[in-house]
N, CA, C and O atoms as CSV, one atom per row, in Angstrom:
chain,resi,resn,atom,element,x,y,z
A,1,UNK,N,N,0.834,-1.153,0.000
A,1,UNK,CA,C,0.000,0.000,0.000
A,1,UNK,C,C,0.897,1.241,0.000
A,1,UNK,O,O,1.838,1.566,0.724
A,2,UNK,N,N,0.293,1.838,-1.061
A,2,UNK,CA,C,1.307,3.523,-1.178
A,2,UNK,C,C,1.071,4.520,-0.216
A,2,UNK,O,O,-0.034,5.058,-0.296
A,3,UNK,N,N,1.989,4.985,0.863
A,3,UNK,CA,C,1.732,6.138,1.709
A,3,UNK,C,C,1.848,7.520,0.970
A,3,UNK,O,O,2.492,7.516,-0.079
A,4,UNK,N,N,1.344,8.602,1.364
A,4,UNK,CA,C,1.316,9.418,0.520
A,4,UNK,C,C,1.692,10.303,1.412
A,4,UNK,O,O,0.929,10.571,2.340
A,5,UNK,N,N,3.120,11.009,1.280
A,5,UNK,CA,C,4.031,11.766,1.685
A,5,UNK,C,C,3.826,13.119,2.068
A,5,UNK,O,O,3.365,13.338,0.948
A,6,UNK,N,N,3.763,13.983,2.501
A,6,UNK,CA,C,3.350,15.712,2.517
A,6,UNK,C,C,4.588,15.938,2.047
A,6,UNK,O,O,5.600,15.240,2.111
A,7,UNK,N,N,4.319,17.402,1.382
A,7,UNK,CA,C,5.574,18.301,1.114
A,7,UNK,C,C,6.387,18.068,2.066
A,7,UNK,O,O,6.955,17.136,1.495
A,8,UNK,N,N,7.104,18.166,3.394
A,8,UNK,CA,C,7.512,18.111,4.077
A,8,UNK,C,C,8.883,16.979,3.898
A,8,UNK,O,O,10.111,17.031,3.822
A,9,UNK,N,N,7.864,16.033,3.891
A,9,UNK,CA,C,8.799,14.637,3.518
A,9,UNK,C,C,9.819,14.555,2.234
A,9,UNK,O,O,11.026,14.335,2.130
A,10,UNK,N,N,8.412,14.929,0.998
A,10,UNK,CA,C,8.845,14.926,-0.198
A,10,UNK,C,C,9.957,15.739,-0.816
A,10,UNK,O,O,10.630,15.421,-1.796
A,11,UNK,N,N,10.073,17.208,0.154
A,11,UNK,CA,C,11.219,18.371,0.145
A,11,UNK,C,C,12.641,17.572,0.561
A,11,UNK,O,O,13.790,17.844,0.213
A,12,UNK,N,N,12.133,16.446,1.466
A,12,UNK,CA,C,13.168,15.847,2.008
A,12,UNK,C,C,13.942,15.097,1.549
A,12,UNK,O,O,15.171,15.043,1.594
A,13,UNK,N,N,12.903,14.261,0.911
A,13,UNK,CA,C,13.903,12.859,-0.013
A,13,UNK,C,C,13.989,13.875,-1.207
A,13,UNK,O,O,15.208,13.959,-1.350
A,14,UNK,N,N,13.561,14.498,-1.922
A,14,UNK,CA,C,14.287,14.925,-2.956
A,14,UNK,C,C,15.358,16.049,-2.829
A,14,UNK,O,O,15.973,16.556,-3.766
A,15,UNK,N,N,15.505,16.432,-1.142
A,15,UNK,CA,C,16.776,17.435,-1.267
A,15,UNK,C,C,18.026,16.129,-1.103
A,15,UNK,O,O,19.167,16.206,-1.559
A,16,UNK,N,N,17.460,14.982,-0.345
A,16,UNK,CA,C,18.899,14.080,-0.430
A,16,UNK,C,C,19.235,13.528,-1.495
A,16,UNK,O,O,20.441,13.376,-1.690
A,17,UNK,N,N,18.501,13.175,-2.260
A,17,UNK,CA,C,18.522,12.628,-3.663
A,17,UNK,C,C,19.235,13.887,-4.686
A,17,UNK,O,O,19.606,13.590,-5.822
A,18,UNK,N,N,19.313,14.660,-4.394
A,18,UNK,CA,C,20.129,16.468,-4.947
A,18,UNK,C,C,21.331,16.089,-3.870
A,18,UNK,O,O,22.329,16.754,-4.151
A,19,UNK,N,N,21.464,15.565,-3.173
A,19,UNK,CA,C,23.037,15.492,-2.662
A,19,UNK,C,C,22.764,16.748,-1.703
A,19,UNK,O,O,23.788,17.421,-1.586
A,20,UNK,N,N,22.067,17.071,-1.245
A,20,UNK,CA,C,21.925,18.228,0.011
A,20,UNK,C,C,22.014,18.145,1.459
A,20,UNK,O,O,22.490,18.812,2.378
A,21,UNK,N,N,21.427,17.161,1.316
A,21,UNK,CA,C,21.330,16.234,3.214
A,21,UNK,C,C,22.748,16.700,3.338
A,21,UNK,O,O,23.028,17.630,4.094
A,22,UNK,N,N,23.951,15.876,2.379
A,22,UNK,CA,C,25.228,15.435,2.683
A,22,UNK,C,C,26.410,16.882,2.949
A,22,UNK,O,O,27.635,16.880,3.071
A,23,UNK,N,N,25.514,17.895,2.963
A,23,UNK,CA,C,25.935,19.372,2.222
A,23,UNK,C,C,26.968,19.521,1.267
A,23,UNK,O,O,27.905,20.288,1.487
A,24,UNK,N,N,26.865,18.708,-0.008
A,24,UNK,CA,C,26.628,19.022,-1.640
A,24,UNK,C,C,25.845,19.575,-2.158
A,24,UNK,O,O,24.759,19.536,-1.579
A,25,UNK,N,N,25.869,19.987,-2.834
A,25,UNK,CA,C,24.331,20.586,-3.554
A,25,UNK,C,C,24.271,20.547,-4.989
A,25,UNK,O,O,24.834,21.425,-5.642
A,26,UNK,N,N,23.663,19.643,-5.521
A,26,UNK,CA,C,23.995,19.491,-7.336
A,26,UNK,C,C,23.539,20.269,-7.556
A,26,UNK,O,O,24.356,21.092,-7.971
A,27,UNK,N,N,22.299,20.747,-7.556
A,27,UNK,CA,C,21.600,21.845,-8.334
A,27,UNK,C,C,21.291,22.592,-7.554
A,27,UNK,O,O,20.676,22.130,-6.593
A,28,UNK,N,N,21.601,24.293,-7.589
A,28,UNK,CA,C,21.041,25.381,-6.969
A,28,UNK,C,C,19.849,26.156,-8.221
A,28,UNK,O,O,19.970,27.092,-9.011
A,29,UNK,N,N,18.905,25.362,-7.941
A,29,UNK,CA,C,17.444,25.976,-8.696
A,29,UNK,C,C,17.543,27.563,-8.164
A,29,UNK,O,O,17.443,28.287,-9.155
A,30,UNK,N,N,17.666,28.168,-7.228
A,30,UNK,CA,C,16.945,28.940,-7.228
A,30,UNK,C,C,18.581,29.952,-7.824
A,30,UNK,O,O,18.340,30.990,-8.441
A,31,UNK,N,N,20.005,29.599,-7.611
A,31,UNK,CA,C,20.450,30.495,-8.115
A,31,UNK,C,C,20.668,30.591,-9.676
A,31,UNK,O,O,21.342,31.469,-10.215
A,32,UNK,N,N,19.879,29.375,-10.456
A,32,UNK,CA,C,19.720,29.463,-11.624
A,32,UNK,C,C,18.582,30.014,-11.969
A,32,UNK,O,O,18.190,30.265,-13.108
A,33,UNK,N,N,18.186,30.152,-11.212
A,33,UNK,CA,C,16.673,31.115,-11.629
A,33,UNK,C,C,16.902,32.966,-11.332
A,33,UNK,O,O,16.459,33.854,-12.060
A,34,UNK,N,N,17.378,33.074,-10.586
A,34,UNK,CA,C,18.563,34.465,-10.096
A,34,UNK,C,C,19.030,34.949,-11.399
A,34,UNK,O,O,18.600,35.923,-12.016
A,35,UNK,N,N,19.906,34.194,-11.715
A,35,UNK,CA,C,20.470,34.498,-13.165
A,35,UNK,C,C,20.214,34.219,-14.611
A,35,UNK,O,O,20.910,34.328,-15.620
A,36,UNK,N,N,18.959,33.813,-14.380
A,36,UNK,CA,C,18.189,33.871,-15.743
A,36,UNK,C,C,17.227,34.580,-16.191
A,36,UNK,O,O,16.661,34.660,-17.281
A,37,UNK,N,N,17.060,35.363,-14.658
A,37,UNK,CA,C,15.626,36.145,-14.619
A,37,UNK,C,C,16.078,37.775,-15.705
A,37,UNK,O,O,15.381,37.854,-16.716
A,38,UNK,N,N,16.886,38.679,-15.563
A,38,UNK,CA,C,17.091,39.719,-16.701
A,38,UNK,C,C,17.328,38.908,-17.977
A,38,UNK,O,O,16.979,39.568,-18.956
A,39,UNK,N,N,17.839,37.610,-18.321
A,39,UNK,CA,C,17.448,37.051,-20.032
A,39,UNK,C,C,16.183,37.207,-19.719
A,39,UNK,O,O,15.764,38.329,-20.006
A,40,UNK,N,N,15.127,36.232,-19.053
A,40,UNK,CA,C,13.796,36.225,-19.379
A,40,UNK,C,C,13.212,37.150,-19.540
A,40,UNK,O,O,12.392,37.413,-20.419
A,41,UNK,N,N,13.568,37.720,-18.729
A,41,UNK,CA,C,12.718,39.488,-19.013
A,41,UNK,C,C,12.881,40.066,-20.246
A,41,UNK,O,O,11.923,40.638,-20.766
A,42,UNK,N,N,13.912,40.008,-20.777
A,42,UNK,CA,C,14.373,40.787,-21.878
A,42,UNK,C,C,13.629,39.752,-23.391
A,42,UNK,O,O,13.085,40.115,-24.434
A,43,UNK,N,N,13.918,38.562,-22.894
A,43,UNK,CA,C,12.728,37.590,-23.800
A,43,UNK,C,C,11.795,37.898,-24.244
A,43,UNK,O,O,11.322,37.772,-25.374
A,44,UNK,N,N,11.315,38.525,-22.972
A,44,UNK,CA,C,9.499,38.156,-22.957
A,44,UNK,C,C,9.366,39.756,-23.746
A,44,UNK,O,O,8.686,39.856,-24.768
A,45,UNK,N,N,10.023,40.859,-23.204
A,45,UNK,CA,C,9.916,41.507,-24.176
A,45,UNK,C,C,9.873,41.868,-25.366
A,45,UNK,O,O,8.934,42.566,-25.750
A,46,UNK,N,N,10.978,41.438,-26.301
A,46,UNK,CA,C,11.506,40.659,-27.240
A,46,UNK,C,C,10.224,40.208,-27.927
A,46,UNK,O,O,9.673,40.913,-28.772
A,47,UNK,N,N,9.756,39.008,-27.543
A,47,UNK,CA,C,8.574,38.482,-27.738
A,47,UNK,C,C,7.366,39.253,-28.211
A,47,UNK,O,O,6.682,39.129,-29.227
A,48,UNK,N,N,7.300,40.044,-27.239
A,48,UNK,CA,C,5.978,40.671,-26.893
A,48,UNK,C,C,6.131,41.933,-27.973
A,48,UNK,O,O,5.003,42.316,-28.283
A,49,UNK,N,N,7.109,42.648,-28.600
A,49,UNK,CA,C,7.470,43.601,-29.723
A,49,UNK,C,C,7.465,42.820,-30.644
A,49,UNK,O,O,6.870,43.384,-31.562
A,50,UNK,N,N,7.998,41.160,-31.160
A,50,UNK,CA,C,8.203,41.095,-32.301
A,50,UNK,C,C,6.712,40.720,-32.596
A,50,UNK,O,O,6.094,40.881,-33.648
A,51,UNK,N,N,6.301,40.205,-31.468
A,51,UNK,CA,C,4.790,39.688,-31.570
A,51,UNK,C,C,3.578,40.591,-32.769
A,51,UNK,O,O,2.820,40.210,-33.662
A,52,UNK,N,N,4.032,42.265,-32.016
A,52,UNK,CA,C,3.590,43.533,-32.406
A,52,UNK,C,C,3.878,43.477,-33.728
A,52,UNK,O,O,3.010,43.204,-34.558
A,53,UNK,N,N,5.206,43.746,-34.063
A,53,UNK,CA,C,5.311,44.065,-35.090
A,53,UNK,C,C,5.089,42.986,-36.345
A,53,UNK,O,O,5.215,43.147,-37.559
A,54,UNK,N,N,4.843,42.238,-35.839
A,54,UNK,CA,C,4.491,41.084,-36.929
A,54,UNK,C,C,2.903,41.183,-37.342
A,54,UNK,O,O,2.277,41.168,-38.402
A,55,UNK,N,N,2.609,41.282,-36.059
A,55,UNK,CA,C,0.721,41.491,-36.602
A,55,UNK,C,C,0.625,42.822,-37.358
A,55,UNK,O,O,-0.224,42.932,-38.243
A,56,UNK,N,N,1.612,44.043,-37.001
A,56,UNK,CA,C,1.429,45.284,-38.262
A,56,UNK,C,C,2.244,44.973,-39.443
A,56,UNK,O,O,2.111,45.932,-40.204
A,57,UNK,N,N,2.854,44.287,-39.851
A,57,UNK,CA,C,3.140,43.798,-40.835
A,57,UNK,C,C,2.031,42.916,-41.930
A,57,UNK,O,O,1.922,42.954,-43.156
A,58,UNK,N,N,1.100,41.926,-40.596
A,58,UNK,CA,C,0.583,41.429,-41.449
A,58,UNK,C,C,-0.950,42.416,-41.982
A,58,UNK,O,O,-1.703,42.031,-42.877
A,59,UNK,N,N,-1.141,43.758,-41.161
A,59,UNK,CA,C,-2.081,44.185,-41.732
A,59,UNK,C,C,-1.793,45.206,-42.924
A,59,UNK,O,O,-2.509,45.826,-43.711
A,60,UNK,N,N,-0.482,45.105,-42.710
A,60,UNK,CA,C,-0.272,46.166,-43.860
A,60,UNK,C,C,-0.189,45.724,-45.074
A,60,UNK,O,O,-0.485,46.394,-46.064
A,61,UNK,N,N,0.260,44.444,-45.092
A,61,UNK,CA,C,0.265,43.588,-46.113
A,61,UNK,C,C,-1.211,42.930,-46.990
A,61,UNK,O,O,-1.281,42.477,-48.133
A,62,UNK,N,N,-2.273,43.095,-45.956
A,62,UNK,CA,C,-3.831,43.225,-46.379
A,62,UNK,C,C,-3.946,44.691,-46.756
A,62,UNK,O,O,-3.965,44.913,-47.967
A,63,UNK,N,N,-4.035,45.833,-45.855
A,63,UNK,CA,C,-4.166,47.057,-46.982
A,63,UNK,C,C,-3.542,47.183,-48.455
A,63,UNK,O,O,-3.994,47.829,-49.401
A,64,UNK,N,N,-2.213,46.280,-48.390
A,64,UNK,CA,C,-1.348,46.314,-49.751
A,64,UNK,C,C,-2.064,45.613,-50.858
A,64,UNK,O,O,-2.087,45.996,-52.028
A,65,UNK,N,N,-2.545,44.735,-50.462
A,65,UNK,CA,C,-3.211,43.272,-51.122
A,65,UNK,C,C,-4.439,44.204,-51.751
A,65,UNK,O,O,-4.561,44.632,-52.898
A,66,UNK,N,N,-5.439,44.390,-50.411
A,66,UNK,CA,C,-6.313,44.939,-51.225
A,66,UNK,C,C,-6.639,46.197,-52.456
A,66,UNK,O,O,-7.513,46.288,-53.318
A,67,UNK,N,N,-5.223,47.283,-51.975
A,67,UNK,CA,C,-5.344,48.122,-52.989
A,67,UNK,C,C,-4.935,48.290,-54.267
A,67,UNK,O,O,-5.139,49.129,-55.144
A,68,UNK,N,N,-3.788,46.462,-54.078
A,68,UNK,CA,C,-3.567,46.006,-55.413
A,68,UNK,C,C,-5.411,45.647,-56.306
A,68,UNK,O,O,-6.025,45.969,-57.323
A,69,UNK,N,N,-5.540,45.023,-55.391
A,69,UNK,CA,C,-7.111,44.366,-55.831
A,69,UNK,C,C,-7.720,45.542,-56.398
A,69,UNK,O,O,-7.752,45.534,-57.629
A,70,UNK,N,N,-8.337,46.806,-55.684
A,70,UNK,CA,C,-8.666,47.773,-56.307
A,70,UNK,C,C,-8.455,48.317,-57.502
A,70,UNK,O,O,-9.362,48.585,-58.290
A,71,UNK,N,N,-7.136,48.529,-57.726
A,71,UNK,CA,C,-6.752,48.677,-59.042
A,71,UNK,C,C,-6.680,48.196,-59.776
A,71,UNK,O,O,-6.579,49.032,-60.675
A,72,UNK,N,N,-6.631,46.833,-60.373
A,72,UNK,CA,C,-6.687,45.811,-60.567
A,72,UNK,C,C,-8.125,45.899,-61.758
A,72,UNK,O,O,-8.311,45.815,-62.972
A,73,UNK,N,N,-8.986,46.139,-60.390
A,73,UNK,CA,C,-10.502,46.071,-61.251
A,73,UNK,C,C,-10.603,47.773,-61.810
A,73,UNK,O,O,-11.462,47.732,-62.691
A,74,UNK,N,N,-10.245,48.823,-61.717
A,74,UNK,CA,C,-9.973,49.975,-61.973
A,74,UNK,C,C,-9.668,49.689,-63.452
A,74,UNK,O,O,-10.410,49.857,-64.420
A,75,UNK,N,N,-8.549,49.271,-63.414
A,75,UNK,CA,C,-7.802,49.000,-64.676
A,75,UNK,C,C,-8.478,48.683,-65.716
A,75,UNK,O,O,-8.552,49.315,-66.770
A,76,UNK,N,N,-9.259,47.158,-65.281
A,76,UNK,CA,C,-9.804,46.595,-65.693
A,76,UNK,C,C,-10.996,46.964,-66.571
A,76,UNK,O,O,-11.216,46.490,-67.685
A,77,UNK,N,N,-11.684,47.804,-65.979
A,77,UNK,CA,C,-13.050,48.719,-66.248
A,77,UNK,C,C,-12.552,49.510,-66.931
A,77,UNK,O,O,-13.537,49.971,-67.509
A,78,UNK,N,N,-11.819,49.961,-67.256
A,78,UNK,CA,C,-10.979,51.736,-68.080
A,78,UNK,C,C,-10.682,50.760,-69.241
A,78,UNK,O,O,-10.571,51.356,-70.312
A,79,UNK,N,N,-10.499,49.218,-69.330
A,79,UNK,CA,C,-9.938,48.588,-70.612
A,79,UNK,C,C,-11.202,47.793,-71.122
A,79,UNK,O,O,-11.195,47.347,-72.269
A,80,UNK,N,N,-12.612,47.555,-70.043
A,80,UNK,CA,C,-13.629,47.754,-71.009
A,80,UNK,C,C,-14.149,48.677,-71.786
A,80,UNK,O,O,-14.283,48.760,-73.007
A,81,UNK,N,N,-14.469,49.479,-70.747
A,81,UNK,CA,C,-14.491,51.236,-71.275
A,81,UNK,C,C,-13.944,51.390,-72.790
A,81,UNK,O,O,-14.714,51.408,-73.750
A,82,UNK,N,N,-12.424,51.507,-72.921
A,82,UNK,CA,C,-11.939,52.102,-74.118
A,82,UNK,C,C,-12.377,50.547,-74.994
A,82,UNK,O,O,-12.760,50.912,-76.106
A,83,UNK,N,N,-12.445,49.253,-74.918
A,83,UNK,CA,C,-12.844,48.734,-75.835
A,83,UNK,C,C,-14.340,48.925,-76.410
A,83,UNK,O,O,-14.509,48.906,-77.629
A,84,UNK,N,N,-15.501,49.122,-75.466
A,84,UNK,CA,C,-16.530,49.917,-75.745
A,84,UNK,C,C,-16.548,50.931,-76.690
A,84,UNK,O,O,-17.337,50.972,-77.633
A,85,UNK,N,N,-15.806,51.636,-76.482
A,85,UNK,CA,C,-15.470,52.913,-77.636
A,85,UNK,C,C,-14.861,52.506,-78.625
A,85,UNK,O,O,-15.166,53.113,-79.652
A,86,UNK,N,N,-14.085,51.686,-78.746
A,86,UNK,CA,C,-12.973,51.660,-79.826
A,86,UNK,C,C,-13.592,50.096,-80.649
A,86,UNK,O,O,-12.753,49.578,-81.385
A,87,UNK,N,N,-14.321,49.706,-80.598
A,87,UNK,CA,C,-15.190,48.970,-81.432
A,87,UNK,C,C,-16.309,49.080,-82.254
A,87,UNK,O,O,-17.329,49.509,-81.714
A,88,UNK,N,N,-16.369,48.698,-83.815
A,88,UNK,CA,C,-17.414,49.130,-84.057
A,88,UNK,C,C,-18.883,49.021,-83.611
A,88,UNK,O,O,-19.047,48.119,-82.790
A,89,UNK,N,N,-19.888,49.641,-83.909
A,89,UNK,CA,C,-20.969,49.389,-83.727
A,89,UNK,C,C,-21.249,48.530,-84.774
A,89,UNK,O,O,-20.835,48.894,-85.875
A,90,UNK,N,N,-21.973,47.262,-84.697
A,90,UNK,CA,C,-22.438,46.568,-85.961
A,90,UNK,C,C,-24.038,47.305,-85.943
A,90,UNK,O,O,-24.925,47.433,-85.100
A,91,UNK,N,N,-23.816,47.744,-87.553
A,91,UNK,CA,C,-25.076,48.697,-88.500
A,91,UNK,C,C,-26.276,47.632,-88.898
A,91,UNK,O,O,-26.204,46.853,-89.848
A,92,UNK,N,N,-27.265,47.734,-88.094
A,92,UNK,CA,C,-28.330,47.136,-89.077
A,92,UNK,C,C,-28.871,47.238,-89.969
A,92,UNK,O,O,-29.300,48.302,-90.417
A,93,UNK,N,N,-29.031,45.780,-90.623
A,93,UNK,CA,C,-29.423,45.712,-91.874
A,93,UNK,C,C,-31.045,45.827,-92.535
A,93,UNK,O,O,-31.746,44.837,-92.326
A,94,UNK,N,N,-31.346,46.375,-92.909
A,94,UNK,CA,C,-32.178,47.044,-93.504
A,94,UNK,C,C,-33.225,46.341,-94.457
A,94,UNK,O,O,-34.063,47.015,-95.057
């Protein structure tokens, strides 16, 4: 039957199992967390600007899109237009 440990215990066997009991200490979590904390920060910033500037990129790239589109059909209409004009009328026959 499995006993089920409290934090207490569990802080325990896993600080000896880290070599801590013995005062070794394989891993200092918290002074690797000390010195990672200004990278992370600067990460998350990082992040959080390129994040930005990527979503205004991608809307600018829809205003671009579409005002290609606009013109497009602009064009398009100005080259029915002049074919309208520049074709004959067929004359009925009589």
């Amino acid at each position: 039957m499995l006993k089920t440990m409290n934090s207490e215990s569990s802080k325990t066997a896993l600080d000896s199992l880290l070599g801590k009991a013995s005062g070794f200490q394989l891993i200092d979590v918290d002074k690797i967390i000390e010195a990672l904390m200004p990278f992370m920060i600067v990460m998350t910033i990082l992040s959080v600007i390129a994040t930005a500037a990527f979503i205004l990129y991608l809307m600018q790239k829809m205003r671009v899109y579409k005002a290609i589109m606009e013109t497009r059909d602009a064009v398009r209409e100005m080259n029915e237009r002049e074919k309208a004009k520049s074709s004959p009328t067929p004359k009925v026959a009589e």
